[in-house]
N, C-alpha and C positions, 0 to 999 in steps of 0.2 A: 504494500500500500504506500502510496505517494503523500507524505504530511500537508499539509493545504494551509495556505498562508493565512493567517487572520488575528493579525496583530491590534493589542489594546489601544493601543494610542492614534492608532491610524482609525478604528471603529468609530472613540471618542469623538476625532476633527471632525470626521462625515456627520456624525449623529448632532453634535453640538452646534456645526455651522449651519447645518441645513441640509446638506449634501445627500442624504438618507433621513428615513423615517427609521423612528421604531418599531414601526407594523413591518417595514418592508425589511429590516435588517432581522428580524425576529422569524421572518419564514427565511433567510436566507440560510442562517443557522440552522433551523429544521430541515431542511431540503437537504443539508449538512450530515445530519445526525442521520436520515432517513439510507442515504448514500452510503453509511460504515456503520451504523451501530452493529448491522447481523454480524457484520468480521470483528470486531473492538469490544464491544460488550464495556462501554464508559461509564456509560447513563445504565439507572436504576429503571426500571419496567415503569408508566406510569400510564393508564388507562385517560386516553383526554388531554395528552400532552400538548397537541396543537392546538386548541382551544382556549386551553388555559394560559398560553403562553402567546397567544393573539389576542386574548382580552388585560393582559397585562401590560401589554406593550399599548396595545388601544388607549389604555387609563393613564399611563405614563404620557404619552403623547397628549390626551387631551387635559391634562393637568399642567403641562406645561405652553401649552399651545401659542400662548399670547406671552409669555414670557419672554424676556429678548437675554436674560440668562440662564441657560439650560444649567444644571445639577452637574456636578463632573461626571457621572455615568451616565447620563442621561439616555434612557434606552438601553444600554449595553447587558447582553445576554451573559450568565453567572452560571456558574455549577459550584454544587456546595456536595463536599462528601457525607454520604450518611451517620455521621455521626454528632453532625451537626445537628438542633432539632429548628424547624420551619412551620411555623404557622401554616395548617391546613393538611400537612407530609406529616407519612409518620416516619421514624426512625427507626432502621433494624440494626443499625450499625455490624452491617454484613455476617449477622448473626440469625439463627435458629429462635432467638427467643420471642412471645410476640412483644412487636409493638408499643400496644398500653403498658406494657412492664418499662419500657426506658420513655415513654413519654415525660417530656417538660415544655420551658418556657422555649421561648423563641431564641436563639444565640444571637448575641451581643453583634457580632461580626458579621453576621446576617441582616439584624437590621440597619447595621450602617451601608450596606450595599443597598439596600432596599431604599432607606432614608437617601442616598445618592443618587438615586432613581435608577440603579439596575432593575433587569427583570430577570427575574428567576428562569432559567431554563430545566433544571434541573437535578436530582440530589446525583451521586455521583458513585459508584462503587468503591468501599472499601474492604481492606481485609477485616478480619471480626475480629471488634473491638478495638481495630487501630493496632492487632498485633500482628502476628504471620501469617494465621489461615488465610489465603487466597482467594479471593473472588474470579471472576469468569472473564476477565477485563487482559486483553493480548498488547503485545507490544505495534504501537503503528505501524514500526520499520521494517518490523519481521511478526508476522502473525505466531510464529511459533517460539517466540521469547516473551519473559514476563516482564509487565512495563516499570517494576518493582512496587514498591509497598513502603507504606500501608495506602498511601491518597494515591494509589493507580489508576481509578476513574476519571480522576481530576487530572492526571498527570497526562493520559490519553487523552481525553478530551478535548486538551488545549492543542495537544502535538497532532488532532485530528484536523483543527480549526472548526470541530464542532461549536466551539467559544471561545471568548477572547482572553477570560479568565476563570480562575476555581479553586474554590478555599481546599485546603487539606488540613493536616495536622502533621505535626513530630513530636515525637519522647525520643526517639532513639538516630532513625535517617530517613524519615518518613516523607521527608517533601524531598531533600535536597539531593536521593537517590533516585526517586523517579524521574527526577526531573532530567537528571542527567541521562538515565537510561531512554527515556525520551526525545531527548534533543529540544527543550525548553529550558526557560527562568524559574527556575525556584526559589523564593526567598520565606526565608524562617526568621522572622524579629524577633529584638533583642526579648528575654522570657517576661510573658506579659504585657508587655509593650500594646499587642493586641488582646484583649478580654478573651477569656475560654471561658466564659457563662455558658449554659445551653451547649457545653460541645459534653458527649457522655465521657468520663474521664479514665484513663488509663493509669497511668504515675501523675498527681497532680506539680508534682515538684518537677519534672520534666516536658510536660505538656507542651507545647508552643503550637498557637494558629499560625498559618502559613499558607502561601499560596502560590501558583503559578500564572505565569504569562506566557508568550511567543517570545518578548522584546525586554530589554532593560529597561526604554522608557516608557512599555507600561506596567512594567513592576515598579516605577518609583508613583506613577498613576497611582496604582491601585492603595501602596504607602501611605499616601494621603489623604484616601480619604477610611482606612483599615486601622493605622497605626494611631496612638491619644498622644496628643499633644504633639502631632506633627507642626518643624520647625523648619522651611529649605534654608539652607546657608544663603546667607546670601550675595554670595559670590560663590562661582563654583572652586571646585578646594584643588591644588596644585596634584599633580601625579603624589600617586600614595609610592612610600618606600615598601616592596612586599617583602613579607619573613618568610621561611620552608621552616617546618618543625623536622625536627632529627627523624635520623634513618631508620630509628628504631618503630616511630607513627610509621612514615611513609612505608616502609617493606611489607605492613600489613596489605597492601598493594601489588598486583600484581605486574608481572616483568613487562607485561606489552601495556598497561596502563602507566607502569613507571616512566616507561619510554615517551607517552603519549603527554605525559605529565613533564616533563623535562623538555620537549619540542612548545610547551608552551610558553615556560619560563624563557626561552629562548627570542620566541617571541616580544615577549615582553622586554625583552632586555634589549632588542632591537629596535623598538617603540620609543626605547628611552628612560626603560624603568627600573631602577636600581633593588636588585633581589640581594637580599641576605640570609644565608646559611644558617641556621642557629640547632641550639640544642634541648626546644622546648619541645616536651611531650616524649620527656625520653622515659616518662613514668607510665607510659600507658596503659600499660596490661594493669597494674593497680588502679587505673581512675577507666578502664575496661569492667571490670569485675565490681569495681563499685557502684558505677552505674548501673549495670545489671542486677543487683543486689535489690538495690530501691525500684529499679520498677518495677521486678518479682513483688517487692513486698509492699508497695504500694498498690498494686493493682489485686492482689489478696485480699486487701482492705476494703478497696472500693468495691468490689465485688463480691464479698461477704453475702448479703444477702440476698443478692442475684444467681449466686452460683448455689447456696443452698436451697434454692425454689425451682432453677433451674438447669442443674449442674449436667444433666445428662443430655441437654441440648449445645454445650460449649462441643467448639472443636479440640481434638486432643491436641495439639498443640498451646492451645489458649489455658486448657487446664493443668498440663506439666508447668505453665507459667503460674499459674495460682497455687498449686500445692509446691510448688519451690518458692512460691513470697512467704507461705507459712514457716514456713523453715529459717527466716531469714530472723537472725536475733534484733530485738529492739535496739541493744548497742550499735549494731551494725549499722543499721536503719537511718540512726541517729547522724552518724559519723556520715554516712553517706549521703545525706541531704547537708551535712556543715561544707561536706567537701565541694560541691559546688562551688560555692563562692571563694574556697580555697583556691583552686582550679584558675576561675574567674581572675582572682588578685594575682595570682604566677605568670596568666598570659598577660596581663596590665604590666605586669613590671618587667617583665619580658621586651615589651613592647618599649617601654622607657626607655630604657638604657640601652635601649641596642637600635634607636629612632624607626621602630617599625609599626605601618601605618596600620598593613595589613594583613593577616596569614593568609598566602595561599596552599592548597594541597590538591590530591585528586578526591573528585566528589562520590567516586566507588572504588573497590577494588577494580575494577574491571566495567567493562561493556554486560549490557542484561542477559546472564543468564539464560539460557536454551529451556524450553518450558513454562507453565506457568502457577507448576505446582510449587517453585521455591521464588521468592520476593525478592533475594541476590542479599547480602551480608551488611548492613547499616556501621560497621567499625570504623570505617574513614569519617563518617559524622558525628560518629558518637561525642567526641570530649567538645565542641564548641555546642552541642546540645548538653551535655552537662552545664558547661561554663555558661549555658543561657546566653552569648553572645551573640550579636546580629551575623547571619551568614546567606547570602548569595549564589545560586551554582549558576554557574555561565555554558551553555554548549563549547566546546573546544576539538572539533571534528571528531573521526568517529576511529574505531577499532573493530578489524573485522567487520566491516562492514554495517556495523552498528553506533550511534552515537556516545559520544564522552564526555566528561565535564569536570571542569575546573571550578571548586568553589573558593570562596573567599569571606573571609571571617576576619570583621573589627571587633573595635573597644565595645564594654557593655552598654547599650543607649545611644549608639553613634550610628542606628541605621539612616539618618539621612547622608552623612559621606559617603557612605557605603554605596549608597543607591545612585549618587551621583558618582564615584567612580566606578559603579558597573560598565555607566553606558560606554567610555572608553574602552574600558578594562573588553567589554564584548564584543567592541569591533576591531578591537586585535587580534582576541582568539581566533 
């Protein structure tokens, strides 16, 4: 299957100056969806799809009809992964359970896309519960690889051009691997940054809303009107100095992605960009094991009552993950949520002293995975998901014939730099 262009910011110009309607940009999306879902499997089943998603575009347009300034979304088509919950949709969060069991309020993140005047297209497949079991969702580039996990609905989606944008989630490498297995934007803000009200929770201490695009400039779009208290610099900020963590992170990588990963530092450095060597994250297999630690034993917790009502509907994999959080001692528990911001303060002063703007590394071990019974390894993302750091992954051409990805990781709270050096940072890769 051939990705099909359909980028945020270019949607936005058309819909906002006039150039497109929302009715008209709303079936062009569906004609979209109708074209790939049988091969992709992005989008969740939804009885009425066109109707409803032609009367919402209808209301957005004539709400703002006489308005001479549209909404920064105005019109633009959204997918939100299921485990997010939506006003009138229910949530399965790609789970066996029903329904009214994880029903709640409407997500926080949802209604600021909505408040922005997107229109909902649709909720989006994920794996259950935001952990590994798989969903039915293939990779666009090769139908017989998995698009990774957990927000692969979302991550396809976007890499289908069935939309222009779609919330996910991470605890572990949940936006920033598909994205790259995909050959899209993925950006994960700094923790919190964006509200996880209304998303059903897996590790609340690693949780992060996240989202994808086509393009860097509409992932800094999408930034502001997603992320609280968004500030743009106002000036754009000089080439960032990039860090590489030690060899000890990066080998968790494998030889043809290392390579792939090296040809782009290359790049960069060609561009103009000053890369420095360093020796952060030479602890990783400890701050590996202790992440894993807490969201075993966080997502135990969270799940306590759901899994004793409905435990024989989880996938075995989802409950090897619950009966190993019970196991996990409170001291651990404890240490492993202080360590976060441990983490956090080592890459800050990392950064200090050695004037670096920004970490780059590869955004997977590898290109996705053959199949789509395994999600592909979330290790390369895990510690800037611990450290709750703002991170970025950029397409960076492909391997074997499949797409790759370079992400990038700043200071804590600094995803507006960040987001303005992607868009450089993107057209170098």
């Amino acid at each position: 299957m051939t990705p099909h262009e359909n980028p945020l910011g270019e949607a936005v110009d058309a819909l906002r100056g006039g150039e497109r309607t929302p009715i008209a940009y709303a079936k062009t999306c569906l004609e979209r969806v109708d074209a790939v879902e049988s091969d992709v499997h992005a989008l969740l089943d939804e009885e009425h799809r066109a109707e409803r998603v032609a009367d919402d575009a209808s209301a957005i347009e004539a709400a703002h009809e006489k308005s001479k300034r549209k909404p920064p979304l105005y019109g633009v088509p959204v997918g939100v992964k299921d485990i997010f919950h939506v006003d009138g949709l229910p949530t399965r969060a790609g789970s066996e359970l029903p329904p009214e069991a994880l029903a709640g309020p409407q997500a926080d993140a949802v209604s600021a896309l909505l408040d922005a005047g997107a229109v909902l297209l649709g909720k989006t497949v994920t794996t259950e519960f935001a952990y590994f079991a798989p969903g039915p969702t293939r990779n666009p580039h090769n139908l017989s690889h998995t698009p990774g996990g957990s927000s692969s609905g979302s991550a396809a989606a976007v890499a289908t051009g069935e939309l222009p944008l779609a919330l996910g989630s991470q605890t572990v490498g949940s936006v920033i691997r598909p994205a790259s297995f995909c050959g899209v934007v993925g950006v994960k803000p700094s923790y919190d940054r964006v509200p996880s009200s209304g998303v059903v929770p897996l590790s609340p201490s690693a949780d992060h809303v996240g989202y994808f695009t086509q393009d860097a400039a509409g992932a800094r779009l999408a930034a502001e009107v997603l992320c609280t208290e968004w500030e743009p610099p106002e000036d754009e900020p000089d080439k960032p100095v990039v860090g590489v963590p030690s060899d000890v992170y990066l080998d968790q990588a494998d030889d043809a992605m290392l390579t792939a990963f090296e040809n782009s530092l290359d790049d960069l450095r060609t561009a103009g960009y000053e890369i420095k060597r360093t020796d952060a994250l030479d602890t990783i297999d400890s701050v590996n094991a202790r992440h894993n630690d807490m969201v075993a034993a966080e997502a135990a917790l969270e799940h306590g009552p759901l899994y004793a009502a409905y435990g024989d509907r989880y996938a075995q994999g989802t409950v090897d993950l619950l009966e190993d959080g019970r196991d996990v001692p409170v001291g651990d528990l404890v240490d492993a949520r202080n360590g976060r911001l441990d983490l956090r303060v080592a890459l800050t002063d990392a950064m200090d002293s050695l004037g670096v703007d920004v970490w780059a590394a590869p955004a997977a071990p590898g290109p996705a995975p053959e199949g789509i019974d395994d999600t592909g390894d979330p290790v390369m993302n895990l510690p800037w998901t611990h450290a709750g750091v703002p991170t970025v992954g950029l397409p960076a051409g492909a391997v074997s014939g499949l797409p790759v990805g370079v992400q990038f990781a700043a200071r804590f709270g600094d995803d507006e730099r960040l987001l303005a050096w992607a868009e450089e940072l993107e057209a170098v890769l």
